[in-house]
C-alpha positions as a Markdown table, in Angstrom:
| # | Residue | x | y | z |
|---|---|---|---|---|
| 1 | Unk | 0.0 | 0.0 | 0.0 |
| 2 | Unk | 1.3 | 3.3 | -0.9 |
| 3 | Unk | 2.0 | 5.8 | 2.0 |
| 4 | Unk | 1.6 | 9.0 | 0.6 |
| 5 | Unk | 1.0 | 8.5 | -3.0 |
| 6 | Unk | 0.5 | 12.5 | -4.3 |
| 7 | Unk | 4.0 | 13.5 | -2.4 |
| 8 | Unk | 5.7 | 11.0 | -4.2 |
| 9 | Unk | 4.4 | 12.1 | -7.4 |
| 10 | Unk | 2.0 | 14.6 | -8.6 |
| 11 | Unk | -0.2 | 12.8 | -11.2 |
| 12 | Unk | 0.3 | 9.3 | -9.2 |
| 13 | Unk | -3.6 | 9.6 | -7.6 |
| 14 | Unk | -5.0 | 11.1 | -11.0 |
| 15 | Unk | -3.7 | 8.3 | -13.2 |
| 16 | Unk | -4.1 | 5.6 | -10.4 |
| 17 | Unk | -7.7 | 6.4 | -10.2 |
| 18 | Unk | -7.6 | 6.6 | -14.3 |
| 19 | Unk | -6.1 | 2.8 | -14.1 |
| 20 | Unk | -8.8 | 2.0 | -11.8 |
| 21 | Unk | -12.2 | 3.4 | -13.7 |
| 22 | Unk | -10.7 | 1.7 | -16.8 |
| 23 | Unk | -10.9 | -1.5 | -14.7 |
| 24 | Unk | -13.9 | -1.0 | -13.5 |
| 25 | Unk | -15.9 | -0.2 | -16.7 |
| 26 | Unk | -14.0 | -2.9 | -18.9 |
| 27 | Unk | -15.1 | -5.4 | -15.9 |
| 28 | Unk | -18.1 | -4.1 | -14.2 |
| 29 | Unk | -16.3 | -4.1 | -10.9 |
| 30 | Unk | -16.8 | -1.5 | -7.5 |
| 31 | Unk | -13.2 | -0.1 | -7.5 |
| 32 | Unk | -11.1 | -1.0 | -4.9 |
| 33 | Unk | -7.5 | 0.2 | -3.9 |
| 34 | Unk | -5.1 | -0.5 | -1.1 |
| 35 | Unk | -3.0 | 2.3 | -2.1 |
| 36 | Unk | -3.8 | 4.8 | 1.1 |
| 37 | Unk | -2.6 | 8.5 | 0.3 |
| 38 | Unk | -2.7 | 11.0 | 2.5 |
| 39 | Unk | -5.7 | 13.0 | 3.3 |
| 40 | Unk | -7.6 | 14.8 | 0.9 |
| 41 | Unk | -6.3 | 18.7 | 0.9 |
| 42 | Unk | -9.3 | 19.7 | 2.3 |
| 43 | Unk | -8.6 | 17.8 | 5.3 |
| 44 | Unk | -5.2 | 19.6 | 7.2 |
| 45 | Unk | -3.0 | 16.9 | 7.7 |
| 46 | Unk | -0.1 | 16.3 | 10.4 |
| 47 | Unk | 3.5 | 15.5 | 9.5 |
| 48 | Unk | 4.2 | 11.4 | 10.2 |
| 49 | Unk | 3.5 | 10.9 | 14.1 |
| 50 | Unk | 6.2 | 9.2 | 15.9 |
| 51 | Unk | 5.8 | 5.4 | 15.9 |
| 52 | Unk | 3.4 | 4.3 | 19.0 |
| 53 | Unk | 4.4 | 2.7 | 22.0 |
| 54 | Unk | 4.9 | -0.7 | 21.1 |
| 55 | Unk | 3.1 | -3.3 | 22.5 |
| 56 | Unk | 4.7 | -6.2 | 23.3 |
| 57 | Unk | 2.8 | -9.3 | 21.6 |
| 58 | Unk | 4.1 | -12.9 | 21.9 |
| 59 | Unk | 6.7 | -14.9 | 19.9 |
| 60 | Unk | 4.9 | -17.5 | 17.2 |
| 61 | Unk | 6.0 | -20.8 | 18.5 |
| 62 | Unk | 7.8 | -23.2 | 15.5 |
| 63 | Unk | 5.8 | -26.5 | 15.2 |
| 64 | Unk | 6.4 | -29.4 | 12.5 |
| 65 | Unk | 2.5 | -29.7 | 12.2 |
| 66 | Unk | 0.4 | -28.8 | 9.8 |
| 67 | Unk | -1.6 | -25.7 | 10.9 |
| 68 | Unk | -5.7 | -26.6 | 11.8 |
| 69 | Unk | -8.1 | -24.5 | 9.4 |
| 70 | Unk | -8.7 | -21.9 | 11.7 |
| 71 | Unk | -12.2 | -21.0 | 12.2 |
| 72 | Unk | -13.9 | -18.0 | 9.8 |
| 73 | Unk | -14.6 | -14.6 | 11.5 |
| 74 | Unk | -17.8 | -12.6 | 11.1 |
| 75 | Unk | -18.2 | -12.2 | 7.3 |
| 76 | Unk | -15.6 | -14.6 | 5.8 |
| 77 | Unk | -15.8 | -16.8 | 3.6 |
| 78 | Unk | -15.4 | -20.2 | 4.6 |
| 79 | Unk | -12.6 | -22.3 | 2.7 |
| 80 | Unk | -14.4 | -25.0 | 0.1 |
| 81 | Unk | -13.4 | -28.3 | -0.6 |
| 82 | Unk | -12.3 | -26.3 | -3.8 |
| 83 | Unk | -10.6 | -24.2 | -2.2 |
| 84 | Unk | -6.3 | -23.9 | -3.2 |
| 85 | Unk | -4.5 | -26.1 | -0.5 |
| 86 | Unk | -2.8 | -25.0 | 2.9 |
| 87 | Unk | 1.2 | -25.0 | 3.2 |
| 88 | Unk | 2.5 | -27.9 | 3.1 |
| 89 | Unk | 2.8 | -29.9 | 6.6 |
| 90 | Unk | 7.0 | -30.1 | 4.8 |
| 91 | Unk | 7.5 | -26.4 | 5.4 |
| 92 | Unk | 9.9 | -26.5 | 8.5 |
| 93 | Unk | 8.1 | -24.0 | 10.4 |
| 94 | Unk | 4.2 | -23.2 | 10.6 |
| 95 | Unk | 2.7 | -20.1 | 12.5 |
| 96 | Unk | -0.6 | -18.1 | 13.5 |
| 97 | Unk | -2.5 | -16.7 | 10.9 |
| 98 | Unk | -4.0 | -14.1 | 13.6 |
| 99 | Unk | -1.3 | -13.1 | 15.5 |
| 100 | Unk | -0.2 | -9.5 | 14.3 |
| 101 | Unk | 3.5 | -11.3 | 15.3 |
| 102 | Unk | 3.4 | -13.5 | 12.9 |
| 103 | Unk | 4.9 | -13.8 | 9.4 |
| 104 | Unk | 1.7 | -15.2 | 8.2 |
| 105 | Unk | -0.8 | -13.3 | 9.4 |
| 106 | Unk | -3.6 | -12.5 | 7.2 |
| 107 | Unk | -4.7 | -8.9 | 7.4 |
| 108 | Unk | -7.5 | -8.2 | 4.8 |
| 109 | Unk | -10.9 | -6.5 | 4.3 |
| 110 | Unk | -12.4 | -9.6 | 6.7 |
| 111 | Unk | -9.5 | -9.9 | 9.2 |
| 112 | Unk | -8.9 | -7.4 | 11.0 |
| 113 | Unk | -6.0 | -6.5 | 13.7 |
| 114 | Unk | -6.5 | -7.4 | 17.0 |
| 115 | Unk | -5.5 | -5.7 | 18.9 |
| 116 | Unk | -6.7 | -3.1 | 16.4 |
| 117 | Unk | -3.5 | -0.8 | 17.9 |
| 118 | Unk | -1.4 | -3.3 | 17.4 |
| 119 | Unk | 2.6 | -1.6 | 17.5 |
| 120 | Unk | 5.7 | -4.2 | 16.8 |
| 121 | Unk | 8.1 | -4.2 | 19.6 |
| 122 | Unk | 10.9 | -4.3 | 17.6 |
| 123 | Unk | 10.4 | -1.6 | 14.9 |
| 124 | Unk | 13.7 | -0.6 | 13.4 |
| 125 | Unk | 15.2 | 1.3 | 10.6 |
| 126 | Unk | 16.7 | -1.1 | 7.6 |
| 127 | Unk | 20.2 | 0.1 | 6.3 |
| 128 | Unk | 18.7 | 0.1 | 2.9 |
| 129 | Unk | 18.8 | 2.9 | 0.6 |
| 130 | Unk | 15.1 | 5.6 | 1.5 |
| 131 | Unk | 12.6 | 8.0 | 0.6 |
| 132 | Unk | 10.4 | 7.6 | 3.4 |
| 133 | Unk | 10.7 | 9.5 | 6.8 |
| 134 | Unk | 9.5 | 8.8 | 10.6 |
| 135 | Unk | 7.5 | 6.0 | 11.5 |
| 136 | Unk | 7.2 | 5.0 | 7.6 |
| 137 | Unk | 10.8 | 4.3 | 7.4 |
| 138 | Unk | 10.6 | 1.5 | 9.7 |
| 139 | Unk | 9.6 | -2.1 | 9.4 |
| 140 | Unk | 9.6 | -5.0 | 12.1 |
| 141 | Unk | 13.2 | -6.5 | 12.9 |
| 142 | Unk | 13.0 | -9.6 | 10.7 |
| 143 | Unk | 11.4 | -7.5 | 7.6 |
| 144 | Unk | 13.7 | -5.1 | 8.3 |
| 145 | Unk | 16.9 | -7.7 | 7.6 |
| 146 | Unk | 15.1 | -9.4 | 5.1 |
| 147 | Unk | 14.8 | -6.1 | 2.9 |
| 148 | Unk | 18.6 | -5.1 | 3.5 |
| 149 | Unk | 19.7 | -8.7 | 2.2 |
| 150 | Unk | 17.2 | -8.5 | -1.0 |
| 151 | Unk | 18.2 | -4.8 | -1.7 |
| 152 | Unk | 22.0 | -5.3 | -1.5 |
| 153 | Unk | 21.5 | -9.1 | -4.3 |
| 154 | Unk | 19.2 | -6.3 | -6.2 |
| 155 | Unk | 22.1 | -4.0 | -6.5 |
| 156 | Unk | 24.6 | -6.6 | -7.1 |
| 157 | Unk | 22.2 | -7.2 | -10.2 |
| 158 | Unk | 22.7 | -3.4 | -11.3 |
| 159 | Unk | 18.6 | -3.0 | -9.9 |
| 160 | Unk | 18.8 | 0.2 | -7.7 |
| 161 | Unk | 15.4 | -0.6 | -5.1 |
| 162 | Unk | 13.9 | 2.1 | -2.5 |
| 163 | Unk | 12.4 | 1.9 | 0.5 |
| 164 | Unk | 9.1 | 3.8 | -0.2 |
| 165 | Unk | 6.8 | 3.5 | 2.8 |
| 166 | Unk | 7.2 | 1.0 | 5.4 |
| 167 | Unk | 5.4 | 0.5 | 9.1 |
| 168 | Unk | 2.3 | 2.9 | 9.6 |
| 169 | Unk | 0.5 | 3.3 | 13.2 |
| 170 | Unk | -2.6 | 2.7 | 14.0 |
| 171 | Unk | -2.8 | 6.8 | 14.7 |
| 172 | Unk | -1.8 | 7.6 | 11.2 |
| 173 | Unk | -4.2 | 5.2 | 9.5 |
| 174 | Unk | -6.9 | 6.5 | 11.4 |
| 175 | Unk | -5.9 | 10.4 | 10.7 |
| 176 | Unk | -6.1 | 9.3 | 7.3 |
| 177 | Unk | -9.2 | 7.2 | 6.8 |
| 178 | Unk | -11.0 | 9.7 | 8.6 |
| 179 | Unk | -10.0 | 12.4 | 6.1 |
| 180 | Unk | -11.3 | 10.5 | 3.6 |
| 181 | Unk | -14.4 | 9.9 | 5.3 |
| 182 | Unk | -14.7 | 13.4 | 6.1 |
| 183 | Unk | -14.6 | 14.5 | 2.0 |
| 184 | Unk | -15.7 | 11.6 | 0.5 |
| 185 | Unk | -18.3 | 9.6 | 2.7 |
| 186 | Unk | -17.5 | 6.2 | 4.0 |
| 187 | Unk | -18.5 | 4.3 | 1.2 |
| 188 | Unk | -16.3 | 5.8 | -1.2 |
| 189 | Unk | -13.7 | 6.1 | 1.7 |
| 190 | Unk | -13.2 | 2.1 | 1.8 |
| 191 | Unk | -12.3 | 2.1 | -1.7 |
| 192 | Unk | -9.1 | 3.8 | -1.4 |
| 193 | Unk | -7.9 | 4.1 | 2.3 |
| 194 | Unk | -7.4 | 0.9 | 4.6 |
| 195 | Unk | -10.2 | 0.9 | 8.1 |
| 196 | Unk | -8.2 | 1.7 | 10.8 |
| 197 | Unk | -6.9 | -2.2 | 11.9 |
| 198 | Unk | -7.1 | -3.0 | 8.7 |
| 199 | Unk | -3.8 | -2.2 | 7.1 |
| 200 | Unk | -0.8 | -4.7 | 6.5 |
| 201 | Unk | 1.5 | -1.8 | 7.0 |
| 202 | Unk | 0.5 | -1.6 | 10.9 |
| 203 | Unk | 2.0 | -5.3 | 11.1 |
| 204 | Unk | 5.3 | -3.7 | 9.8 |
| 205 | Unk | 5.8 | -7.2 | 7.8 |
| 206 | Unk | 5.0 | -5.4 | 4.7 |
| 207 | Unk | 6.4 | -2.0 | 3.0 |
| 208 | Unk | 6.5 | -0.4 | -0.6 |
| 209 | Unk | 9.4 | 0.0 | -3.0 |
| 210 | Unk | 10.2 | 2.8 | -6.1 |
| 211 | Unk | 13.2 | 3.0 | -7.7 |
| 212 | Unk | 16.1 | 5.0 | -7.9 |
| 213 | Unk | 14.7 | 7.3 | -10.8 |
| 214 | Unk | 11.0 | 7.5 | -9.2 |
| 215 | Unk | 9.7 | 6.6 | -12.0 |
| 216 | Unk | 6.1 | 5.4 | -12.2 |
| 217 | Unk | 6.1 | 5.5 | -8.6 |
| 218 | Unk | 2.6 | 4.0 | -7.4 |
| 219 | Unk | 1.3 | 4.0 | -10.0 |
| 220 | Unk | 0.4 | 0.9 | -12.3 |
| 221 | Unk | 3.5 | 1.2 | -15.0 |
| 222 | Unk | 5.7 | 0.5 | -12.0 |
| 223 | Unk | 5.1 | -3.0 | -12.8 |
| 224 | Unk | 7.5 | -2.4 | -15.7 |
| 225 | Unk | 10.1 | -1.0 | -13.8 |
| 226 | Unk | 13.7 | -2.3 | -13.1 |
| 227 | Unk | 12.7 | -2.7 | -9.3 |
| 228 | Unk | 9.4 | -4.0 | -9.3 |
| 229 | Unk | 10.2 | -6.6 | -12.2 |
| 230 | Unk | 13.4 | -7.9 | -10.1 |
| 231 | Unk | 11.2 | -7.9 | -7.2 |
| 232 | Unk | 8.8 | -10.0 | -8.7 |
| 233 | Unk | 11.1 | -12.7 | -10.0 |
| 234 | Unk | 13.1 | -13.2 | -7.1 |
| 235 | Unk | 11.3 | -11.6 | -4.2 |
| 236 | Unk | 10.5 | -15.5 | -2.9 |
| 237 | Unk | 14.4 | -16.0 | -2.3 |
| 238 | Unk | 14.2 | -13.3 | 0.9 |
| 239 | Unk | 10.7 | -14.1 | 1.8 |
| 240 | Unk | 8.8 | -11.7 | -0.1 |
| 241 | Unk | 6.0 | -11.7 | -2.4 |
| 242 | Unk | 4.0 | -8.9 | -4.1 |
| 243 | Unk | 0.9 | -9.2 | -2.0 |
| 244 | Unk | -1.9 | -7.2 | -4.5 |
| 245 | Unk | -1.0 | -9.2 | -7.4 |
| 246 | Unk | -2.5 | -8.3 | -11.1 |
| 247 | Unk | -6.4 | -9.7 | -11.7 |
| 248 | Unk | -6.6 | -10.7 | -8.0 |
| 249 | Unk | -8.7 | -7.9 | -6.3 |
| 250 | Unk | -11.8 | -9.6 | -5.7 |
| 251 | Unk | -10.2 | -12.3 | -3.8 |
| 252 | Unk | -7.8 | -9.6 | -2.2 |
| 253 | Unk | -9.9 | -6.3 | -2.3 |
| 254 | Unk | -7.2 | -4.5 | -3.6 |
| 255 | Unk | -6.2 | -4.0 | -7.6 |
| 256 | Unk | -2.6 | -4.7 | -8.5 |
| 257 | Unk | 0.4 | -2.6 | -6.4 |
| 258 | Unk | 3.2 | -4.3 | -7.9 |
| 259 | Unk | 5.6 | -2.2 | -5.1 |
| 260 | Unk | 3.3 | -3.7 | -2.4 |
| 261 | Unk | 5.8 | -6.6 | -1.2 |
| 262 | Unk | 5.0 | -8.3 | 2.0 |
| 263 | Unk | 6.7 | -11.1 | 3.8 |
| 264 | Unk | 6.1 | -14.3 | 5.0 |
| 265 | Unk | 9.5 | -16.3 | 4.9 |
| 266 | Unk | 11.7 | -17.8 | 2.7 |
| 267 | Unk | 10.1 | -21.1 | 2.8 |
| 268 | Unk | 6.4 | -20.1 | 2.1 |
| 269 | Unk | 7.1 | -17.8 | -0.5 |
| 270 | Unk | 9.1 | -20.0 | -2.0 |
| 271 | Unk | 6.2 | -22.8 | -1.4 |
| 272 | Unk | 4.2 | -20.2 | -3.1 |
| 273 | Unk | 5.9 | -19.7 | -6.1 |
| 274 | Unk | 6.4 | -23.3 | -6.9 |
| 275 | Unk | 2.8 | -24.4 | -6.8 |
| 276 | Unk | 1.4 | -21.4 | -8.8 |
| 277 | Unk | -0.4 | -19.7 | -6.3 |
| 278 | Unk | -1.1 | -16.2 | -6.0 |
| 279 | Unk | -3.2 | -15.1 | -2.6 |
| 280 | Unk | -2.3 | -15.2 | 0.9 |
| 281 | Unk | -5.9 | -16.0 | 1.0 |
| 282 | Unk | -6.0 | -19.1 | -1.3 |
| 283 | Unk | -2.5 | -20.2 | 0.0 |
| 284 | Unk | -3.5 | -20.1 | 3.6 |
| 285 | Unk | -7.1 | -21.1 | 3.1 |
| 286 | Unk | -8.8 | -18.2 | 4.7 |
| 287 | Unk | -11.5 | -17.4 | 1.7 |
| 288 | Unk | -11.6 | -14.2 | -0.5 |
| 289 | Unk | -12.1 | -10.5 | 1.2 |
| 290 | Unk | -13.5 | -8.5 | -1.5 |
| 291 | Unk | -15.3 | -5.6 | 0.8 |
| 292 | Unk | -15.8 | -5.5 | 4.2 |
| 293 | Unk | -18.5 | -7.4 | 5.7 |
């Protein structure tokens, strides 16, 4: 999800929403977007808040067992017999799919945080090359080591990769949802700013890249960038895969952010990758998360 999509470039929101009526009328769909931009102008603004106090949540415990099918919450989707199977019981580590702590939890337009202010305790600034400032320059400590090892192998491939927007606070989210809601009305608010809880960038497991040009920076020609094709193609080998992928918005809410990257571990992704599948929701089971409930 972008961070601030208009201060990184000043056409990104007009042609983004462009991209996205041209979906919708081609497919007849209700556009959706997890890009979250600032407030609307006519809504003042704050500079990025410092992060919040972080609240200490506990440490996934490893297990060799296949995880249960956990049970749906209010409004999911229930997975079918149909459905795209769960990791495989051979990945050497399993872990909660609803603990904010944990590399697979599913956030989405049915899953919310809990706790809804959830802070990692161990936010911390990647030695990786930034645009991003305050709070959105951080990510959680094993995202944040992941993203320096994938960003140095990208250089050594002549691929120059930026940190673009990385942990956002439960404050923030909520100063900008509610300046959307305050111009827009809700309903047109939840198609292009995360509920507060609801963002993957709270988790600080996922963050945004540009490249070192800034070219086509959130915006859908990114996906033919330098960075954003790299990421794509070897993303798995750190742990990362682009979580908004192209075509998949009505199982993931969200239209294509090809810098959205999120991680989950070096085994999953790579799990991921080899069997063809696209969603954190088919891969983990959960069922699609179109709208909110």
């Amino acid at each position: 999800m972008c961070y601030d999509c208009d201060a990184a470039s000043g056409t990104a929101g007009t042609t983004r929403r462009s991209f996205a009526r041209f979906l919708a009328v081609g497919a007849g769909l209700t556009v959706l977007t997890a890009c979250t931009p600032e407030a609307p102008q006519a809504v003042p603004s704050s500079s990025a808040p410092v992060p919040a106090s972080p609240v200490p949540s506990p440490t996934p415990v490893p297990s060799t067992a296949a995880p249960a099918p956990e049970a749906a919450t209010v409004g999911e989707t229930p997975p079918s017999a149909t459905a795209a199977p769960s990791p495989s019981a051979a990945l050497p580590r399993q872990f909660s799919l609803t603990d904010p702590a944990s590399p697979w939890v599913v956030v989405n337009k049915h899953r919310p945080l809990v706790p809804a202010a959830y802070a990692p305790a161990d936010l911390a600034g990647p030695a990786v090359r930034t645009s991003a400032t305050g709070e959105s320059a951080l990510l959680n400590s094993t995202t944040a080591a992941a993203a320096e090892a994938m960003f140095a192998a990208a250089a050594r491939d002549g691929v120059v990769m930026v940190l673009a927007s990385g942990y956002r606070s439960y404050a923030t989210q909520v100063t900008t949802y509610n300046g959307y809601v305050a111009s827009r009305g809700q309903a047109d608010a939840d198609t292009a700013s995360a509920r507060p809880g609801y963002s993957e960038h709270q988790t600080g497991w996922s963050f945004d890249i540009a490249d070192g040009g800034g070219a086509c920076a959130f915006q859908p020609c990114f996906a033919d960038q330098p960075a954003a094709v790299w990421a794509k193609a070897n993303g798995h080998r750190f742990g990362f895969v682009v979580r908004y992928p192209w075509m998949f918005h009505e199982i993931t809410g969200y239209y294509y952010e090809p810098w959205h990257l999120r991680y989950i571990g070096v085994e999953a992704a790579t799990d991921m990758v080899n069997r063809g599948i696209n969603t954190l929701e088919e891969y983990f089971g959960v069922g699609a998360a179109p709208g909110y409930p």
